[in-house]
C-alpha positions as CSV (number, residue, x, y, z in Angstrom):
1,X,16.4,74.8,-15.0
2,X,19.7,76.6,-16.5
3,X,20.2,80.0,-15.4
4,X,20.3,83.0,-18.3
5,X,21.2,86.2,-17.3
6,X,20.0,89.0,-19.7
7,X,21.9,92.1,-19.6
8,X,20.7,95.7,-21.2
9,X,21.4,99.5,-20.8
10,X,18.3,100.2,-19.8
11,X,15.2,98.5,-18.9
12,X,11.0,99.4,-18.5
13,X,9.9,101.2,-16.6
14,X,12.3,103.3,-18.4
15,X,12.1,102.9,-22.6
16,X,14.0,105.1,-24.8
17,X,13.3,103.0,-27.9
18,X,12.6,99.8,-29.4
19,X,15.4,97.5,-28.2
20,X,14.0,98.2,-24.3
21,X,11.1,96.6,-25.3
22,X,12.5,94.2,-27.4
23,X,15.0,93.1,-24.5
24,X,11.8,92.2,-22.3
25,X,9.8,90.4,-24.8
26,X,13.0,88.3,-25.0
27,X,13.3,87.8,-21.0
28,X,9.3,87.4,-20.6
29,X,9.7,84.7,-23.5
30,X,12.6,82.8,-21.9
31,X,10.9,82.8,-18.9
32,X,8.7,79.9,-18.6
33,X,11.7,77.6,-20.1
34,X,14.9,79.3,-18.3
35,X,15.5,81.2,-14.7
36,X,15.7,84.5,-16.2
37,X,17.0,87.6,-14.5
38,X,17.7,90.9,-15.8
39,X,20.8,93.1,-15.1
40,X,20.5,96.8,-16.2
41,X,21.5,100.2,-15.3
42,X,19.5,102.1,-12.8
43,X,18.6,105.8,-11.8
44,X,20.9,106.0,-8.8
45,X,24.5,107.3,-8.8
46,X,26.6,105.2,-6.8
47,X,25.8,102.8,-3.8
48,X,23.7,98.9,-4.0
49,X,22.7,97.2,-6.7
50,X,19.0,97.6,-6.1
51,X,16.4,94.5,-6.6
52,X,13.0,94.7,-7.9
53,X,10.2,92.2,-10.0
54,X,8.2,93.1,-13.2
55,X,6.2,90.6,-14.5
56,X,8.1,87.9,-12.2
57,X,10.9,88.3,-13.7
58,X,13.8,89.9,-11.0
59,X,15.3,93.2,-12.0
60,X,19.2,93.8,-11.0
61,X,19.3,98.0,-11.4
62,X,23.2,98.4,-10.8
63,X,23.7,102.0,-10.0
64,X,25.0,104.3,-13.3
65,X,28.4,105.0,-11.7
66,X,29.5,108.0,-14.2
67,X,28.7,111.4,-14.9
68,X,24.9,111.0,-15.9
69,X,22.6,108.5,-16.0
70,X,21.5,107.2,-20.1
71,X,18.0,106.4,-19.2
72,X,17.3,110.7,-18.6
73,X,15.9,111.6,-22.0
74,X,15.1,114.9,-20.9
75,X,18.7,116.0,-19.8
76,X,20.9,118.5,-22.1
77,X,24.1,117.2,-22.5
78,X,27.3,119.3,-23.7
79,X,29.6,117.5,-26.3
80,X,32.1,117.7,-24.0
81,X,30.5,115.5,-21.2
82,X,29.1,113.3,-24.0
83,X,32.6,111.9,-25.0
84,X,33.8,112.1,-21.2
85,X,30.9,109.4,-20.3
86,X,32.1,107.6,-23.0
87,X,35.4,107.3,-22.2
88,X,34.6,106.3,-18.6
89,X,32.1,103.8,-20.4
90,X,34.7,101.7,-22.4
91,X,35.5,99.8,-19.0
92,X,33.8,100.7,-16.1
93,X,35.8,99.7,-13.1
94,X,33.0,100.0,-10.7
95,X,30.7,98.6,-12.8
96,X,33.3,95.3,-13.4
97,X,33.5,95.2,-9.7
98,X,30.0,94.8,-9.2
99,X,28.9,92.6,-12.2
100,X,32.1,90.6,-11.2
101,X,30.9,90.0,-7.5
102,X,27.2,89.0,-8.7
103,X,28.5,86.4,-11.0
104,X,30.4,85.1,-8.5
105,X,27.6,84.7,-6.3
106,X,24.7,83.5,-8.9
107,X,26.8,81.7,-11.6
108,X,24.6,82.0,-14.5
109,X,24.7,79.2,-17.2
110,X,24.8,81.6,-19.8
111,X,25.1,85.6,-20.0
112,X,23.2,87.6,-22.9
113,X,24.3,91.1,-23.2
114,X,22.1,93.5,-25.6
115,X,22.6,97.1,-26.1
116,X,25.8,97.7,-23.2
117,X,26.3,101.6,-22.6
118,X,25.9,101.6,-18.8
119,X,27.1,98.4,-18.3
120,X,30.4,98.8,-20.2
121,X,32.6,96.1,-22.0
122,X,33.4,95.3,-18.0
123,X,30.3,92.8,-18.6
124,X,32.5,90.7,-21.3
125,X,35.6,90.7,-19.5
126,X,34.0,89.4,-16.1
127,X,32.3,87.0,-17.8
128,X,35.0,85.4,-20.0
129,X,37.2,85.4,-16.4
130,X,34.6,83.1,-14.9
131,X,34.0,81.1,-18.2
132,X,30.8,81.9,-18.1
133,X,29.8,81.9,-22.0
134,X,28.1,85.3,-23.8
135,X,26.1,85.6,-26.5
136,X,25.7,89.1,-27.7
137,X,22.3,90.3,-29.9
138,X,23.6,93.6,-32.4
139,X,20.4,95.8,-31.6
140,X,21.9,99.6,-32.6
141,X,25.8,100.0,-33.9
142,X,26.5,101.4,-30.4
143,X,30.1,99.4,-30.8
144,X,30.9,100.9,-33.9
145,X,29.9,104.3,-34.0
146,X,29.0,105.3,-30.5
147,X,29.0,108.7,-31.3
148,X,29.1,111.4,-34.1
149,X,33.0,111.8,-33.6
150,X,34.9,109.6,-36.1
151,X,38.1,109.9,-34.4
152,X,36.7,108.5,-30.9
153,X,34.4,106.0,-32.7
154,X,37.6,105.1,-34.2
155,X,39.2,104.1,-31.0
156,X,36.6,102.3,-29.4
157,X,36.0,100.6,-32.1
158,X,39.4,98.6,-31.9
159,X,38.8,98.2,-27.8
160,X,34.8,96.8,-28.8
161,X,36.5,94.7,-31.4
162,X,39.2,93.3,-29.3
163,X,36.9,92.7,-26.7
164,X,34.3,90.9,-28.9
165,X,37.0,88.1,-29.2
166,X,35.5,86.8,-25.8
167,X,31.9,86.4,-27.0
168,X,30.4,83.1,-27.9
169,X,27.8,83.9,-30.1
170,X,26.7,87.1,-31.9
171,X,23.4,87.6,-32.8
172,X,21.9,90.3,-35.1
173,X,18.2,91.6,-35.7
174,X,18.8,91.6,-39.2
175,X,21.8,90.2,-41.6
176,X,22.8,93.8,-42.7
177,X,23.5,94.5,-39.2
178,X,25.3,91.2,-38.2
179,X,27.1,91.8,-41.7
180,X,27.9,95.5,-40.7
181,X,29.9,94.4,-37.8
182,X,31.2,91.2,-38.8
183,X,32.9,93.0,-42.4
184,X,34.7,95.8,-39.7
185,X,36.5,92.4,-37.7
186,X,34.4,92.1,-35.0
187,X,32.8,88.8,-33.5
188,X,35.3,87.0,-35.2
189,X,35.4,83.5,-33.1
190,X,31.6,83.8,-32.6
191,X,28.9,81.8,-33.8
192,X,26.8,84.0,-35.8
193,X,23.2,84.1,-35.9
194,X,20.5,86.2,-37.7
195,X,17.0,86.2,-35.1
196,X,14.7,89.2,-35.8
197,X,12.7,91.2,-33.2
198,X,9.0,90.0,-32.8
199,X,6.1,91.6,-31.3
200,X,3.8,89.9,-28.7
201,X,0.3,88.6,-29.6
202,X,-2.6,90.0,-28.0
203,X,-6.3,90.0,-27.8
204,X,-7.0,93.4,-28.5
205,X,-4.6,93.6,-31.1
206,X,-6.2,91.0,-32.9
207,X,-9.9,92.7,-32.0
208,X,-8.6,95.7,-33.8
209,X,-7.3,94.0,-37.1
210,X,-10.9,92.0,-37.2
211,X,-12.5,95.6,-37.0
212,X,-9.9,97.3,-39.7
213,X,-12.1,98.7,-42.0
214,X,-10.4,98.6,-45.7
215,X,-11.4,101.4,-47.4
216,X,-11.8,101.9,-51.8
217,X,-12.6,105.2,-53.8
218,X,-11.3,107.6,-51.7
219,X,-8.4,109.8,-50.4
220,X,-6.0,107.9,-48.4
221,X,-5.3,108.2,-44.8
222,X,-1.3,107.9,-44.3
223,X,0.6,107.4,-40.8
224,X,4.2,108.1,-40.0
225,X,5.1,106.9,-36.5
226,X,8.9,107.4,-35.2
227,X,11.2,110.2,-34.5
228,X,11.1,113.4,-35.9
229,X,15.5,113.4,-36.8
230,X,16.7,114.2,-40.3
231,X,17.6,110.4,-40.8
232,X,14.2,109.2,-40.4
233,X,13.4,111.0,-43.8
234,X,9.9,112.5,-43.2
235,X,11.2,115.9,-45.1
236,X,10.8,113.5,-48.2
237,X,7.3,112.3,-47.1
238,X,5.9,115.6,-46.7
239,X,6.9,117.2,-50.0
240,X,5.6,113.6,-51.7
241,X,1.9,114.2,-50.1
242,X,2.0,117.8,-51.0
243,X,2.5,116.8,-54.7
244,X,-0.5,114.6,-54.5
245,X,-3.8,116.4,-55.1
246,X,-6.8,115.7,-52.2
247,X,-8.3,113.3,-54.1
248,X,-5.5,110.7,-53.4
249,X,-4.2,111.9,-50.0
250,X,-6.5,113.3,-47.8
251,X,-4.3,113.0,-44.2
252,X,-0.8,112.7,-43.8
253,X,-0.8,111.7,-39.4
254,X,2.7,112.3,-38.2
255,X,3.3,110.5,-35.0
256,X,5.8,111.4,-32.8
257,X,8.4,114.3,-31.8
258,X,12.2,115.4,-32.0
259,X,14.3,117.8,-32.9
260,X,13.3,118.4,-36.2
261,X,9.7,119.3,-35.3
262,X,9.6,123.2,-36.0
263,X,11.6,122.9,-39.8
264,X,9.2,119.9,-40.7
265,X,5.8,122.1,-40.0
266,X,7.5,124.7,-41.9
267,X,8.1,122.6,-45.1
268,X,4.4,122.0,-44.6
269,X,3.5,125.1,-44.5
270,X,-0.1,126.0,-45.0
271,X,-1.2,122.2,-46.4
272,X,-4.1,121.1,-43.9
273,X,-3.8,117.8,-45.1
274,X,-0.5,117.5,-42.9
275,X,-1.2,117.1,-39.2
276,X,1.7,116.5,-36.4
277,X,-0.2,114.3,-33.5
278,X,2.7,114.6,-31.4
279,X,4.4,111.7,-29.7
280,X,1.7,108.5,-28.7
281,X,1.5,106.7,-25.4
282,X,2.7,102.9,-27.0
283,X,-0.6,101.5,-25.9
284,X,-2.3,104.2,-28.4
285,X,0.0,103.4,-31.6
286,X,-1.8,99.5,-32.6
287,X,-5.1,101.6,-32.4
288,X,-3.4,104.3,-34.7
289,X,-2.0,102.6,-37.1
290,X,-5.5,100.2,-37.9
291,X,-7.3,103.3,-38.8
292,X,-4.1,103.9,-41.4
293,X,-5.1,103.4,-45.4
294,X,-0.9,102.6,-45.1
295,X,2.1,103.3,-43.1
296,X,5.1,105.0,-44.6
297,X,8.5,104.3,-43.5
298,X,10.5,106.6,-45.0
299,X,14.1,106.4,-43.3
300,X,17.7,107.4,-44.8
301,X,19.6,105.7,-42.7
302,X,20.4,101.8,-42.2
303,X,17.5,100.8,-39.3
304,X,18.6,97.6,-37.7
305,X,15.1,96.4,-38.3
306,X,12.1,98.9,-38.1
307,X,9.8,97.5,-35.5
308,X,7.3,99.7,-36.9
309,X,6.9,97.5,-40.1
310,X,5.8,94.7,-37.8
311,X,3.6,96.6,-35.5
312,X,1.5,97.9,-38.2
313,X,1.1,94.7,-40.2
314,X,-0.3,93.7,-36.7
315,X,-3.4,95.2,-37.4
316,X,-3.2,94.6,-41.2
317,X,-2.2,98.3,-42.5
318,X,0.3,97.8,-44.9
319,X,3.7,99.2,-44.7
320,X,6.0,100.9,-47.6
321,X,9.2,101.7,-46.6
322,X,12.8,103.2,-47.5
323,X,15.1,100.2,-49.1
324,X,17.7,100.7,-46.2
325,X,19.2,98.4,-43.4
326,X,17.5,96.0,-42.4
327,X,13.6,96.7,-43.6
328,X,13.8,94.6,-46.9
329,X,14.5,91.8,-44.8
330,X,11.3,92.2,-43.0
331,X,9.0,93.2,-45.5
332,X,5.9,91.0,-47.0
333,X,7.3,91.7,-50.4
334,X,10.4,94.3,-50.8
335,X,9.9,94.4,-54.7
336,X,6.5,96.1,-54.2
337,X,6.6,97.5,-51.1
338,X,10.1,99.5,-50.7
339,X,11.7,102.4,-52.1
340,X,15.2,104.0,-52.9
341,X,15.7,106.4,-49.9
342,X,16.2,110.3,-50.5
343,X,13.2,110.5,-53.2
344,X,9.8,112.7,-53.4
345,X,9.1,110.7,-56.3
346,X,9.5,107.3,-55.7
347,X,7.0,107.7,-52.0
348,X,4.7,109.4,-54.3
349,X,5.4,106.1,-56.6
350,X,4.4,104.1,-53.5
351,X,1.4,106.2,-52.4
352,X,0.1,105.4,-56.4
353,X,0.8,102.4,-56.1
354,X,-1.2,101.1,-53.0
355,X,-4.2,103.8,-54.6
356,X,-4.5,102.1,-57.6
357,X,-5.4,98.8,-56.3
358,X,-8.5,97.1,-56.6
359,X,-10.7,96.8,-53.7
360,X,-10.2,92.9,-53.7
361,X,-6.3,93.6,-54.4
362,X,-6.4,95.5,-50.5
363,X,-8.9,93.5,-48.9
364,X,-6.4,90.7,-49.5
365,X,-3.3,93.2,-48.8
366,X,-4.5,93.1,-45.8
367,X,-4.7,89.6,-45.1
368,X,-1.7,89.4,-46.5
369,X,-0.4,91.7,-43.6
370,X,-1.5,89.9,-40.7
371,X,-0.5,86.3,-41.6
372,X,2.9,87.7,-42.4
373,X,3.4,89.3,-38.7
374,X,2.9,86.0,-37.4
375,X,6.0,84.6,-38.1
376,X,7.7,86.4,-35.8
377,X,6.3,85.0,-33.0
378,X,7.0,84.1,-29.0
379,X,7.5,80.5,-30.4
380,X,10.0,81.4,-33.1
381,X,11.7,83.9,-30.7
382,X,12.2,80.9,-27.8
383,X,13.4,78.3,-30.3
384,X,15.7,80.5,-32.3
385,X,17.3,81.1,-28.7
386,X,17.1,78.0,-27.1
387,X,19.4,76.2,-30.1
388,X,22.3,78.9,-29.1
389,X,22.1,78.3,-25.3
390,X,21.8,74.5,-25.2
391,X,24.8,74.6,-27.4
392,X,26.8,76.6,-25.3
393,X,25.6,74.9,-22.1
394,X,26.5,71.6,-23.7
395,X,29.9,72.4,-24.7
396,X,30.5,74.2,-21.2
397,X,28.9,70.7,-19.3
């Protein structure tokens, strides 16, 4: 059984976003087929790399080795140390020493990096020293723009790209992404690849689509789940449902927290219709989202993928979302079911547009839904990979 090292920033227990639990779908998927272990970056300063098993897969936690650790959410960090832990992040020497030493150790067959902050480009250069091959999957534009200064981004930009030379195989979650990064020079003697994120089948997920009542001749229920930032757009959202009289919206749910909490209560002002749910344990959100008439995506910036559109097609609530990134990619139809970003008018388009249906027209909607979820599968996920690591394993053998 060929070895496959998968290396991310972070890993669960500790989540941050989607592309934590996106990277263990992918290991817990490999699994049965490959010898999987996981290297990430751990809670611990300095020291041992520090062992432990989730799901029986082994978990290499190598200690942060900079000034704070990513995986802290809850810290406040000044500007200032923001750029310093990225500069010691470009190449991490201690971090190269201890990757290097493990590789010598375990010789994987193949190495697959994800999101790398943490582990630094060290992880590429060790690699490519041993010939071990790399493919790369583009979750976030972390080697592009690592941070809001275009000066540094600049900079690292031209290390990430250099470095990138060394990879085997790039893959991204969508083709804007992959296209992002490949039209800026990077990845340019990879094999590129285009594999989207999946979510993982389960009974209850499929008990609560069965019991998803669709619901005719009266005011719509409407979910937004995600981050409360000004790029996820849910400014535009709110003004669109206060247009609408009670007839055709009767709830707007907003899901989740941030920053911009306090200025997106005010722009409701006194509209009971609005209500903000706060931020959802993820075992809570399938349940959520199937009592949903509809889920509204409303982002301004370019998503890698929006996870979100899959999760809620899960349980056959259909999604509209902002044309950006890499949602149209993902969506059943992205004629009928997207919209140009920045607009009041065109959500309130989409809100109309789902109202105005027949009964029949959403029964089948949300059918519709649910068989379209279901290509991205465990099955697709493990073949799509597979084809890129026996390739690379061939040519190494």
């Amino acid at each position: 059984m060929h070895k496959i090292l998968i290396a991310h920033s972070l890993y669960p227990p500790h989540v941050i976003g989607g592309a934590e639990i996106s990277t263990q779908i992918l290991a817990q998927t490999l699994s049965p087929s490959y010898h999987v272990k996981v290297m990430t970056v751990g809670s611990h300063k300095d020291g041992e790399v520090i062992t432990d098993t989730i799901n029986g897969i082994e978990i290499l936690r190598l200690p942060f080795n900079n000034r704070y650790w990513i995986g802290d959410s809850t810290k406040q960090v000044s500007a200032s140390d923001k750029v310093l832990w990225r500069v010691q992040d470009i190449f991490n020497r201690k971090q190269y020493q201890h990757i290097k030493q493990y590789l010598l150790q375990t010789k994987p067959s193949v190495i697959h990096t994800q999101n790398i902050p943490g582990l630094s480009l060290a992880i590429w250069k060790a690699a490519y020293e041993l010939n071990i091959p790399v493919v790369h999957t583009l979750r976030d534009f972390s080697l592009i723009e690592p941070i809001k200064i275009e000066a540094y981004s600049k900079i690292y930009r031209q290390i990430s790209k250099r470095y990138s030379r060394m990879i085997s195989a790039v893959i991204g979650i969508s083709g804007h992404i992959l296209r992002t990064h490949t039209g800026l020079g990077l990845f340019e003697r990879s094999s590129k690849h285009v594999i989207h994120n999946i979510v993982e089948n389960n009974e209850e997920v499929q008990n609560l689509y069965a019991s998803k009542q669709v619901h005719h001749d009266q005011p719509l229920e409407i979910g937004y789940f995600g981050q409360l930032t000004e790029v996820k757009g849910v400014q535009y959202l709110i003004e669109a449902v206060k247009q609408l009289n009670e007839q055709i919206v009767g709830k707007l749910f907003i899901f989740g927290d941030g920053p911009m909490v306090g200025e997106l209560k005010g722009i409701s002002g006194s509209d009971p219709r609005i209500q903000f749910m706060g931020k959802l344990d993820k075992s809570q959100i399938p349940l959520k989202m199937r009592d949903m008439d509809l889920t509204i995506v409303p982002s301004t910036w370019n998503e890698p993928f929006g996870r979100v559109v899959i999760e809620s097609y899960q349980v056959g609530t259909p999604i509209y979302a902002s044309r950006v990134g890499g949602m149209p990619e993902i969506l059943l139809d992205a004629e009928q079911f997207s919209f140009a970003p920045h607009s009041v008018e065109e959500i309130m388009k989409s809100i109309l547009h789902y109202y105005n249906l027949s009964e029949s027209a959403k029964q089948r909607l949300k059918n519709q839904c649910f068989e379209h979820c279901h290509s991205f599968n465990e099955d697709y996920l493990l073949k799509e990979h597979s084809d890129i690591y026996e390739k690379l394993i061939r040519r190494e053998g």
